[in-house]
N, C-alpha and C positions, 0 to 999 in steps of 0.2 A: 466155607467151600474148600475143596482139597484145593493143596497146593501147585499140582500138574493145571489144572482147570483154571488156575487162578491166572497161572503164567502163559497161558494160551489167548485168556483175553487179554492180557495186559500185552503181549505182543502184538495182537490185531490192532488194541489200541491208539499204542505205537505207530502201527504201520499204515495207519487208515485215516491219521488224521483226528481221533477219537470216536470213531463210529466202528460198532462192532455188531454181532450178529448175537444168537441162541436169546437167551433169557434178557438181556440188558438191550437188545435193540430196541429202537424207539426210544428210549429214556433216558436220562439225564445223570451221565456217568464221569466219575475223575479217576485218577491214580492219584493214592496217599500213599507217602513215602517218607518213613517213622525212623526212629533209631529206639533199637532195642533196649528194653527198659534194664535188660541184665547183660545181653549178650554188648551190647553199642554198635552191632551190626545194624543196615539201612535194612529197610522190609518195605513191598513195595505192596499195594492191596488194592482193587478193583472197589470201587463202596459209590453205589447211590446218592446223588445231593436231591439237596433243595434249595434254589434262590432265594436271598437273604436281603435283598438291597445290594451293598457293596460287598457283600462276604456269603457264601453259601454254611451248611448247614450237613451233616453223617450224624446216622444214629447207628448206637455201636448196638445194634440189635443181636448179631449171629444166630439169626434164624430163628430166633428166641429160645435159645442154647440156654441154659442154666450157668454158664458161666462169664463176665465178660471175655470178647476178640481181645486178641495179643493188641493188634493195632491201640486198642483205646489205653492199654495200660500202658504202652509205649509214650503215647502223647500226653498222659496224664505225669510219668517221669520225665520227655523231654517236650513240651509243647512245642517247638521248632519243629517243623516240618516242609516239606514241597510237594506240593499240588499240581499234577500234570494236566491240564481239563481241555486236551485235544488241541487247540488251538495255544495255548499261553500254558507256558512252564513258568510258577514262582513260588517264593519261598512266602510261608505265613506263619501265623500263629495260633495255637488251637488253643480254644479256650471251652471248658465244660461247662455249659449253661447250669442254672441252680433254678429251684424255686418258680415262681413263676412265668419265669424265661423259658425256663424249661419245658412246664409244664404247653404253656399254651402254643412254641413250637410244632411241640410233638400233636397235639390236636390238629394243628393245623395239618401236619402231614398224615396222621389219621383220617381225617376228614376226606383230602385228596385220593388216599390210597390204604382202603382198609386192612391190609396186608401188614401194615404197622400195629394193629391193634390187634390181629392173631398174631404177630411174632410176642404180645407184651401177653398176651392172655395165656402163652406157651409157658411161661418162668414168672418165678418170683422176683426176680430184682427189676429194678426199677430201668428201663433202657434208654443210657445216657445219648444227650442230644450234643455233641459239638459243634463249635464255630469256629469255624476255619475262615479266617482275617488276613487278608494279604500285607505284607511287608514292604513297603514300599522300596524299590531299589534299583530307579535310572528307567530305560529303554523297556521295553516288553520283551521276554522271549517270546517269541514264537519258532513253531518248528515248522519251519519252511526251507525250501531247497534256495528262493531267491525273493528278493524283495516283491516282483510281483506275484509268486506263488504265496508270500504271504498275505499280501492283500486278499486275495482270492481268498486263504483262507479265515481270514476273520468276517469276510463277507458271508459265507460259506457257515459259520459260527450261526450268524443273525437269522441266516435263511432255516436251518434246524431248528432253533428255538423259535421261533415262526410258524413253521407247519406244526410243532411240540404243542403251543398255545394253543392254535386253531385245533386241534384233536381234542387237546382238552376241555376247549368251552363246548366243543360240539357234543362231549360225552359227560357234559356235566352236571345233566339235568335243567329243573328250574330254577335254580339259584345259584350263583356263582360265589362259590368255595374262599374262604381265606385264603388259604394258598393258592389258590391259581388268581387270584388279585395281586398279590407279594408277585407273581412268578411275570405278571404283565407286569407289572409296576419296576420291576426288574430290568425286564425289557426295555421300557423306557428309558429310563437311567443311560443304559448301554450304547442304544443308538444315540443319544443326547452326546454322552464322554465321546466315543466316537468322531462324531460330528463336528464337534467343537476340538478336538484336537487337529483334524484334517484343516480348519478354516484357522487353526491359532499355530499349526506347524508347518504339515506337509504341504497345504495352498500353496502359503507365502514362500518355501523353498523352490518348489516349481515355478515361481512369479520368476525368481529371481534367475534360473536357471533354464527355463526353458521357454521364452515370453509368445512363442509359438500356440503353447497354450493355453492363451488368455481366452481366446473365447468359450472353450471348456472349461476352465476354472471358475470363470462366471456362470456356467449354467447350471456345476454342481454348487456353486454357493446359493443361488435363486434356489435349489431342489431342496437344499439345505433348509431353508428357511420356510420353505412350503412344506416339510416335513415337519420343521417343528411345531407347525399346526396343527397337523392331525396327531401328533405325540399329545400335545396337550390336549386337545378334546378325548384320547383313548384315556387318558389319565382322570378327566372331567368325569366321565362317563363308570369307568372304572369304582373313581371312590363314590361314589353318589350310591345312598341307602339305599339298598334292595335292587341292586345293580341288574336289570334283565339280560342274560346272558347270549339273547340271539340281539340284541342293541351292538354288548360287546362283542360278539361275533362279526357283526358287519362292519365295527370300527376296525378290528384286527386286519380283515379281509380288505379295507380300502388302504390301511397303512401297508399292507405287502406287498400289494400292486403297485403303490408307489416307492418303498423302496428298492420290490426287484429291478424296474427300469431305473431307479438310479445307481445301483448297486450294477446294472450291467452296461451302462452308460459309462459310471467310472471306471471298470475295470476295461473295456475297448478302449477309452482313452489311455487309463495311464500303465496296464501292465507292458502295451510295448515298448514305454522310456522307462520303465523302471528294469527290466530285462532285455533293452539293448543297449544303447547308448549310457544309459545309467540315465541319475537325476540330480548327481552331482558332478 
């Protein structure tokens, strides 16, 4: 993509939280940000994922250019990188899938979005699949103006990939696609880490700090634990042969109704101690 174009989305990007507008709207976008494999200058690139489990997934297509993107030759000399993905800035490690790794990736996101299979039928070279593997290092960033705007926005995260899934099962025929099972199952994962980090951190800091909201605290631990039910039957449901996809559809749809009430239940309780008084 030209470079004016590139730097137009990557500021909406920026400035929106990670939701942007023309071609990439709706879909599942990051900022990758390389160091030049000659120059050692940073370069920053707009590029499509695919949910991986704990790590997502860029295919260095270029439209299926005859040549590889600068980006992939950068990460192929420095694999260190940083991943901006709307919600959480951190640093990872790219790793270039081989072999059957590679291969049955790339099916799977063919499969999802034949768009991949005319950029590979466009060029001869074969179009590398990357894994980008987060680094583990302390606290989350996120880019948020205050503690409770970033709640909101990792809520806000769950709620997009949410309506993302439901479009997708709804548009995906009779049988549900490898990758949009990776891309539930993903899902799951998320709100599970989540979950479990609110009930193993941020609970017990509010216990201790503001015992005001004991009885809220107990009732998103109760939702908590009535979530993790319906996670596990989407999950049930999910890997089981020959998954019917209007099944998963009504599991997705009862899991969203139950987290947007609690996803809007926590944030009227806790964004106004988190943005006024504090929670420390």
């Amino acid at each position: 993509m030209p470079m004016d174009f590139n730097q137009q989305v990557i500021e909406e990007f920026r400035a929106n939280g990670g939701c942007v507008g023309g071609p990439f709207e709706g879909g599942r976008l990051l900022l990758l940000t390389t160091t030049g494999a000659r120059s050692g200058n940073r370069h920053t690139t707009p590029l499509g994922y695919l949910p991986d489990g704990g790590r997502v997934l860029v295919i260095a297509s270029a439209a299926g250019a005859p040549k590889h993107p600068a980006w992939y030759h950068n990460v192929v000399a420095n694999p260190r990188v940083t991943v901006e993905a709307g919600v959480f800035t951190y640093e990872a490690q790219a790793i270039v899938l081989e072999g059957a790794e590679r291969d049955q990736a790339f099916a799977r996101a063919a499969e999802a979005d034949p768009g991949w299979s005319e950029y590979q039928a466009k060029t001869t070279r074969v179009l590398p699949v990357v894994a980008l593997e987060e680094i583990p290092s302390g606290p989350p960033n996120i880019s948020a103006s205050s503690p409770g705007a970033a709640l909101k926005a990792v809520h806000d995260g769950f709620r997009r990939e949410l309506a993302l899934i439901r479009r997708e099962i709804a548009e995906s025929g009779p049988s549900l696609g490898a990758q949009l099972r990776v891309n539930c199952l993903t899902l799951c994962q998320g709100l599970h880490n989540h979950h479990t980090g609110e009930d193993t951190h941020m609970f017990p800091m509010l216990d201790r700090n503001h015992p005001e909201l004991g009885p809220a605290l107990e009732r998103m631990r109760q939702e908590h634990e009535k979530l993790a039910v319906l996670l596990a039957e989407l999950q049930r449901v999910i890997s089981a042969e020959g998954a019917d996809p209007q099944l998963v559809l009504s599991e997705v749809e009862r899991l969203t109704d139950e987290v947007e009430r609690h996803l809007t239940y926590e944030e009227e309780q806790l964004i106004p101690v988190f943005d006024g008084a504090g929670a420390c």
